[in-house]
C-alpha positions in Angstrom: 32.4 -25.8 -24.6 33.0 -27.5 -21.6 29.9 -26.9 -18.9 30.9 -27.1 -15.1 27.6 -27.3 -12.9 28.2 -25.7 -9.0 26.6 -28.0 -6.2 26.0 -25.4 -3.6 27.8 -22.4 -5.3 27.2 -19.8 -3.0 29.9 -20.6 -0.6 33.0 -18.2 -0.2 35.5 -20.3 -2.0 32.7 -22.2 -4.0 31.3 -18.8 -5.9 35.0 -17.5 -6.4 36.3 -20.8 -8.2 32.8 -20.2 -10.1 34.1 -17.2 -11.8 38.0 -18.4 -11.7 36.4 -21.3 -14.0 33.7 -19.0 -16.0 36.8 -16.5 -17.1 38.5 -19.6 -18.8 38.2 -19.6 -22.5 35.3 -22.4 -23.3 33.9 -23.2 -19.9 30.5 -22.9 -19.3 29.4 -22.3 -15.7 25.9 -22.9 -14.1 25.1 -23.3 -10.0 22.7 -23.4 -7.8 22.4 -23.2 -3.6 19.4 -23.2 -1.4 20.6 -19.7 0.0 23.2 -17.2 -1.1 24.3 -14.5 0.7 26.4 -11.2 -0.1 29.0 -11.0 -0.9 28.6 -14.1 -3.3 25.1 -13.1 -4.3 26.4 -9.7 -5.9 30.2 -11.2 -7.4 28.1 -14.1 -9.0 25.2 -11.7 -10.2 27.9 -9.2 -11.3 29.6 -12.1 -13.4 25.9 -13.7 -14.5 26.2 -16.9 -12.6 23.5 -16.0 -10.2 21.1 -19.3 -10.6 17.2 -17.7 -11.5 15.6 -19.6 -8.6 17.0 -20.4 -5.3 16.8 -24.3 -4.6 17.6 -27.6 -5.3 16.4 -28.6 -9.1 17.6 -32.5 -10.1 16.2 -31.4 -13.9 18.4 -29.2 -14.7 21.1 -31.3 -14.5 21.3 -33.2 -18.0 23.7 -35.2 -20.2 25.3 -32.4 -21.6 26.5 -31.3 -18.2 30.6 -32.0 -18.6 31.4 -32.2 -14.6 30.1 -31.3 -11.5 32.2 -29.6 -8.5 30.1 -30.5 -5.0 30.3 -28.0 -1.9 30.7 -28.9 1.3 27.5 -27.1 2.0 25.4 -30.1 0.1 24.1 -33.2 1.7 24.6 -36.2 0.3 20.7 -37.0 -0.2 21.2 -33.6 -2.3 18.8 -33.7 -5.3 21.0 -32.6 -7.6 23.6 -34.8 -6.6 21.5 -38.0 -6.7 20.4 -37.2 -10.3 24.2 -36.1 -11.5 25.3 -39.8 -9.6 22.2 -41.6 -11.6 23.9 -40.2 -15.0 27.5 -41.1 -14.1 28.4 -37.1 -14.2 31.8 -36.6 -13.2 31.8 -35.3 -9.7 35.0 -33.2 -8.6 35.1 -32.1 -4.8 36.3 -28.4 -4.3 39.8 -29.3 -3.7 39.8 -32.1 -5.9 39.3 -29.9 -8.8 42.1 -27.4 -7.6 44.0 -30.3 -7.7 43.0 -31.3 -11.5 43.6 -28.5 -12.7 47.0 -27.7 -11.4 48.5 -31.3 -11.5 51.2 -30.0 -13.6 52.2 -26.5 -11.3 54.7 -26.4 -9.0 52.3 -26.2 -6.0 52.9 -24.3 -2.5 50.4 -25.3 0.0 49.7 -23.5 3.8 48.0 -25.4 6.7 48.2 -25.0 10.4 45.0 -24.3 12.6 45.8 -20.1 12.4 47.6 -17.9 10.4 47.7 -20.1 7.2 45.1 -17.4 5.5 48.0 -14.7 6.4 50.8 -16.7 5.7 49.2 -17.6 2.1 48.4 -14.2 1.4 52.1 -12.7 2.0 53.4 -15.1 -0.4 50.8 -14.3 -3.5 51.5 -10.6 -2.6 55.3 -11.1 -2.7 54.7 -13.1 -6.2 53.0 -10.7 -7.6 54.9 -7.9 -6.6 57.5 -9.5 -8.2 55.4 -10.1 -11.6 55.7 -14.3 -11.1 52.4 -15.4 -12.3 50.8 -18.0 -9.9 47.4 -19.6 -9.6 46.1 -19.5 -6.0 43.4 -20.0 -3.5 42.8 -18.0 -0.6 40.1 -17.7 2.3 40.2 -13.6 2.2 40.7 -10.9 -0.6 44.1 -9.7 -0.8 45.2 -6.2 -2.1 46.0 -6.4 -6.2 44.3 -9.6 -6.2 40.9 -9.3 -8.1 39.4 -13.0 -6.8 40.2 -15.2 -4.1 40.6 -18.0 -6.5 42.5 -17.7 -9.9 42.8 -20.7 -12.3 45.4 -20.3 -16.0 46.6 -22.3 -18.7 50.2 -20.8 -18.0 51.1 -20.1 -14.5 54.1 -22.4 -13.7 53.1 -22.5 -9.7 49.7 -22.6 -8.1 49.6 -21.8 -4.2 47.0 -22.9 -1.8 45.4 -22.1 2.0 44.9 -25.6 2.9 42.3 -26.2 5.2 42.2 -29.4 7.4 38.1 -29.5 7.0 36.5 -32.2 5.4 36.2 -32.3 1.5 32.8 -33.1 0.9 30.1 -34.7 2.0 31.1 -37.4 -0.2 35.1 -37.6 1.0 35.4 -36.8 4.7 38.9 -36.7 4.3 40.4 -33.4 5.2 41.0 -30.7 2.2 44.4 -30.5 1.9 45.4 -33.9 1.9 44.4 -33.3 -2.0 46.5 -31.0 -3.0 49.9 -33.0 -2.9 52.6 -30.1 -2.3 55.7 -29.6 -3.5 56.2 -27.2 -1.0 54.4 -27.4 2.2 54.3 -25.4 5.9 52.7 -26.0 8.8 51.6 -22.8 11.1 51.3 -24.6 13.9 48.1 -27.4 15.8 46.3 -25.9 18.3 43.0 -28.2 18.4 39.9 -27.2 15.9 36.9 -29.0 14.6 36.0 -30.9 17.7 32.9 -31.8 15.4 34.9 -33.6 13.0 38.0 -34.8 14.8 36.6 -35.5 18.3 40.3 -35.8 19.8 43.2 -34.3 19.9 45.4 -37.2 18.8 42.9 -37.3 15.4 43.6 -34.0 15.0 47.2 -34.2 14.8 46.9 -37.1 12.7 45.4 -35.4 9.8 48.0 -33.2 9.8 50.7 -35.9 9.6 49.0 -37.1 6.6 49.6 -34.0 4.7 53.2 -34.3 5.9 53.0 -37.6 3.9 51.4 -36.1 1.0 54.1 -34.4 0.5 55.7 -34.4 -3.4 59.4 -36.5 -3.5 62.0 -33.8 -3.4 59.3 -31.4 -1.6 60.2 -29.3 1.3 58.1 -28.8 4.6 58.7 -25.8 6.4 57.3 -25.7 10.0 57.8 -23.5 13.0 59.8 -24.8 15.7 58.4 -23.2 18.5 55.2 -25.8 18.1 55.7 -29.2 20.1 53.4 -30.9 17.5 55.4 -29.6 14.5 58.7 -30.2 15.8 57.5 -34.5 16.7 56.1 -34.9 12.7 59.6 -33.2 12.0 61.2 -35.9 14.3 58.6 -38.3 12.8 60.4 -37.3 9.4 64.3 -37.4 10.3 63.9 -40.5 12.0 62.4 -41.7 8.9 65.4 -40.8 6.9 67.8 -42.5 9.0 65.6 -46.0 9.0 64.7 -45.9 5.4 68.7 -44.6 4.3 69.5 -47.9 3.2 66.4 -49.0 1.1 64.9 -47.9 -1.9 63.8 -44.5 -1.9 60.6 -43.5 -0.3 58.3 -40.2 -1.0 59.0 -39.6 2.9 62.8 -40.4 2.9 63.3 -37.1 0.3 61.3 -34.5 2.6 64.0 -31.4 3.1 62.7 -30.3 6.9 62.6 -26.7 7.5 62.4 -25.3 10.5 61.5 -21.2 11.4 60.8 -19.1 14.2 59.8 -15.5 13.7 60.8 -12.4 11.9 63.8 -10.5 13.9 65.5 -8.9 10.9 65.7 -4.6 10.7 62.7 -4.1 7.6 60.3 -2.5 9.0 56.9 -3.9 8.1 53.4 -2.8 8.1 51.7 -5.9 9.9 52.3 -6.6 13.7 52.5 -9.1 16.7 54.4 -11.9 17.3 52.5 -14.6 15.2 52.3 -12.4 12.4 56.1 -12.5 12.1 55.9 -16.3 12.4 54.2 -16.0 9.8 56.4 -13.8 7.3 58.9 -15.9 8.2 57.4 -19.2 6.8 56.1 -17.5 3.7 59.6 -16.3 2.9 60.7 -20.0 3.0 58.3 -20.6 0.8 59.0 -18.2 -1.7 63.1 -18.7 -1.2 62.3 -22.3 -2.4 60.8 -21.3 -5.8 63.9 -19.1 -6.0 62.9 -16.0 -4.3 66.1 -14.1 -2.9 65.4 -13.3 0.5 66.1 -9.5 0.4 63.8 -9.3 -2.7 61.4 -11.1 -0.4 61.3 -8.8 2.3 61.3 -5.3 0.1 58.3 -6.1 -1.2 56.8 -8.0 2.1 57.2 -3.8 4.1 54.4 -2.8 2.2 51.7 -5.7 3.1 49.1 -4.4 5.7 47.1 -7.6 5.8 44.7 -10.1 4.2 41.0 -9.0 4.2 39.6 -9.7 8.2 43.0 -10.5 9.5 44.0 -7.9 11.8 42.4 -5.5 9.5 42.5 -2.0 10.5 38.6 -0.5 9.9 39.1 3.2 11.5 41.4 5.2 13.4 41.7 8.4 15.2 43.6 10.5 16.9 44.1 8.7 19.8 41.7 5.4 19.7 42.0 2.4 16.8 39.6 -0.4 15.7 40.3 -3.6 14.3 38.5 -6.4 13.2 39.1 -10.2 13.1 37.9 -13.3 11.7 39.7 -14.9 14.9 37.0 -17.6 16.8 39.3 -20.4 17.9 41.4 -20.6 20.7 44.8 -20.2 19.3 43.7 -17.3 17.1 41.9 -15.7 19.3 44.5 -15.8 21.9 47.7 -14.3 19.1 45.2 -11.6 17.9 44.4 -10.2 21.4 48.1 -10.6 22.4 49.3 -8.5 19.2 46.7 -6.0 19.7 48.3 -5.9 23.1 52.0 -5.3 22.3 50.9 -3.0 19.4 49.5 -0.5 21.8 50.7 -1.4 25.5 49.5 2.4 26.5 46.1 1.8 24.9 42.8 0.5 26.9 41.8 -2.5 25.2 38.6 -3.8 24.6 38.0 -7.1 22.8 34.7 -8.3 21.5 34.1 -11.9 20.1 31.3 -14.1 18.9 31.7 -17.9 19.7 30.0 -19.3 16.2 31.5 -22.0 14.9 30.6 -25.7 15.4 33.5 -26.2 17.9 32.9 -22.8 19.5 29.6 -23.6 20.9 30.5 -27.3 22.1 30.5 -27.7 26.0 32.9 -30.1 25.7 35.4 -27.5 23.7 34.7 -24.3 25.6 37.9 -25.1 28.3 40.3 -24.5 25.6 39.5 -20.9 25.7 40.8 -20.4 29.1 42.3 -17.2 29.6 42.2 -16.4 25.6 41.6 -12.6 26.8 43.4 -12.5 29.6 45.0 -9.4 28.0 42.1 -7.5 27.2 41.2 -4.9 30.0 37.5 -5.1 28.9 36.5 -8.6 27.2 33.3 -9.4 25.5 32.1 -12.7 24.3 28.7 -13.1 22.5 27.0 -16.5 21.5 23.1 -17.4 20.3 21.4 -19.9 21.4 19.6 -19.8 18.5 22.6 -20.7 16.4 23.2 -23.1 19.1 19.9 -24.8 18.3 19.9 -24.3 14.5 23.6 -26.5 14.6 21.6 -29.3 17.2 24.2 -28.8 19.8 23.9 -29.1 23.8 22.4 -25.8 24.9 25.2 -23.8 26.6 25.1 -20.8 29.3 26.7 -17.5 29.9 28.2 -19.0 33.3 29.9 -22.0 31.5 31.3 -19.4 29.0 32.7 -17.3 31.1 34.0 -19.8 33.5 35.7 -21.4 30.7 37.3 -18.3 29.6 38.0 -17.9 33.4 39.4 -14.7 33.6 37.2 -11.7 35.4 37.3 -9.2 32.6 35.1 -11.9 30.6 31.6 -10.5 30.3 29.1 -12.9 28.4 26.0 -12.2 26.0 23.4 -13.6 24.6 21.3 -10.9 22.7 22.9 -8.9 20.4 21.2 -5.7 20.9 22.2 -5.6 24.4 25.9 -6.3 23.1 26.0 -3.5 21.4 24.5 -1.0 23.7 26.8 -2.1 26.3 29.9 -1.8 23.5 27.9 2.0 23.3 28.1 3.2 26.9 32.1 2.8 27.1 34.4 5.6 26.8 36.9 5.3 24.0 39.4 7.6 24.9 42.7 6.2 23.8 41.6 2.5 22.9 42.6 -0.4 20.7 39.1 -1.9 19.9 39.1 -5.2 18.7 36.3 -7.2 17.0 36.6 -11.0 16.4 33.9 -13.3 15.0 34.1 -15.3 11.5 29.5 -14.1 11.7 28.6 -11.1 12.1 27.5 -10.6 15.6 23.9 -11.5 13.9 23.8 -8.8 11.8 26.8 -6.0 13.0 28.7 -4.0 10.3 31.2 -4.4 12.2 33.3 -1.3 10.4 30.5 0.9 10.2 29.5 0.1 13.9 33.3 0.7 15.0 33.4 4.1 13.2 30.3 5.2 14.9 31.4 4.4 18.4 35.2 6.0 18.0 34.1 9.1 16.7 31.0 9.6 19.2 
């Protein structure tokens, strides 16, 4: 029996790996997490991995303890951690481990600062609509997928979202620099994590490095309508041409591929212009594991969408609501935008929460400028309280909305008064739209949405 101890288990991909690695044959899982939250707290009490007491507790981990996989979510003073290092316990990072155990696959890897969740997801759907068995992570439930993570003795290919984050607080290398792919694609850099990579130039850089990661004989597919994309791609063909006369390099045996968006006649369930980017890239991807492109898109018609992308939460007969896990720039901007060609006729009103570390920097808040430009009514919520609880420079509603700098921007700061405002509208034939990767501070977000469309 091997026994796999969970550093901070509660996390979204943390608690699914958890039960990927507790469904193996002869794996023993135990975790713990200073806080865990739904909907990890009910899969993980569901599957009996729910630790008994909620903290840090360096005795429990022992001797017999086989390895231990660390969240990003733990420090690196973390008790547990400091005992495991003091008894020379194996200690995997998340992606690390992905990597360990699917060394042998065939392995297809997404990044890009939006629409690698999406992009990811089309593929496992297409691959298992097509009965090719494939280990995977993902950063959102997909339909016929049970998990987010799935880990086997016998899949042949393992696909990955890749996420340019750091590792763990013991690597602070960016995630998908581990995973080494044999096919890779790039969505497109639209500067993220200001908190990590504190300029632009760094930001592209990590991204190169994955180029270099790359497997010899590996293919990176990018879309062509990005100017960063298209100068790595350059970076690569240039490459070629210097290195054509030397001994082989990983680099020199990159086939570059480049896409632009879906224009063919199958009509598809999922809309707007990025999300055909998208389809496009992921049918690259599949063609290069031997997909046939018409097989690809048969079974690509029926996908409606990954869990919070674009996800339609009600309708009637003449208004819609959707919600988004959009927050940064570039997402927000493509997911107002398709809302907006969807329904050109339709009244739109967009909601978002700025939540994440680079959301509620000062410094970052001018990328957002004119993000919901297309919105006839736009909403953007923040807390200072967040604001506080992350040690950031206090922000205010006037530097918010003059970043976003369109006059359709209204900002708040109190949630209650978000939603009564979000109450008082009229929503006659509207597209609402509701963007955060929180919660508002506390919104059901579809439940809230029903409510106002049918009032």
């Amino acid at each position: 029996m091997t026994h796999i101890h969970f550093i901070a288990i509660g996390g979204a991909a943390m608690h699914n790996l958890a039960l990927a690695v507790a469904s193996k044959a002869g794996y023993k899982v135990t975790g713990s997490d200073d806080e865990i939250f739904d909907p990890a707290l009910s899969h993980l009490r569901d599957a009996g991995l729910l630790p008994d007491e909620m903290g840090w507790h360096p005795e429990r981990i022992t001797p017999d303890i086989d390895a231990i996989i660390l969240g990003m979510h733990a420090r690196e003073d973390n008790p547990e951690l400091v005992r495991a290092r003091e008894l020379g316990i194996k200690i995997y990072s998340f992606p690390e481990y992905l990597y360990e155990q699917t060394k042998d696959k065939i392995r297809i890897v997404v990044g890009g600062s939006h629409g690698k969740t999406t992009t990811t997801s089309m593929i496992l759907y297409v691959l298992n609509r097509l009965g090719i068995e494939t280990d995977y992570m993902v950063g959102a439930q997909i339909e016929g997928f049970e998990r987010m993570v799935r880990l086997s003795d016998t899949a042949k290919y393992a696909v990955f979202e890749g996420d340019e984050y750091l590792t763990s607080p013991l690597d602070l290398r960016s995630k998908f620099l581990w995973y080494h792919p044999h096919v890779a694609i790039l969505t497109g850099i639209a500067w993220d994590h200001i908190n990590v990579f504190p300029t632009f130039p760094e930001y592209v850089d990590t991204f190169r490095k994955f180029v270099h990661s790359i497997e010899p004989e590996g293919s990176f597919i990018y879309y062509k309508g990005d100017e960063n994309l298209r100068l790595l791609a350059e970076e690569i063909t240039n490459h070629h041409t210097a290195q054509a006369d030397r001994k082989k390099s990983q680099i020199t045996n990159i086939s570059v591929i480049p896409y632009r968006e879906y224009d063919g006649n199958t009509p598809m369930q999922v809309f707007g212009r990025h999300n055909m980017q998208n389809l496009q890239a992921a049918m690259l991807a599949c063609h290069c594991i031997g997909v046939a492109p018409d097989d690809f898109y048969r079974e690509i018609s029926t996908f409606t969408g990954a869990s919070n992308r674009l996800e339609k939460i009600c309708e009637t007969e003449t208004s819609v609501a959707y919600k988004d896990f959009a927050h940064s720039p570039s997402k927000l901007k493509a997911t107002v935008n398709a809302v907006r060609e969807r329904y050109p006729e339709k009244k739109l009103i967009a909601c978002m929460e700025l939540h994440t570390f680079s959301s509620l920097m000062a410094d970052f808040l001018p990328q957002y400028k004119g993000c919901m430009a297309e919105a006839d009514i736009a909403y953007v919520y923040f807390n200072p309280k967040v604001i506080e609880h992350k040690r950031l420079t206090p922000i205010t509603k006037k530097e918010v909305r003059d970043a976003f700098g369109t006059k359709n921007v209204e900002v708040f700061t109190e949630s209650e008064a978000l939603q009564e405002r979000l109450k008082s509208l009229n929503y006659g034939n509207t597209a609402l739209l509701m963007m955060s990767s929180g919660t508002f501070d506390g919104i059901n977000v579809k439940e809230f949405a029903q409510k106002l469309l049918s009032a």
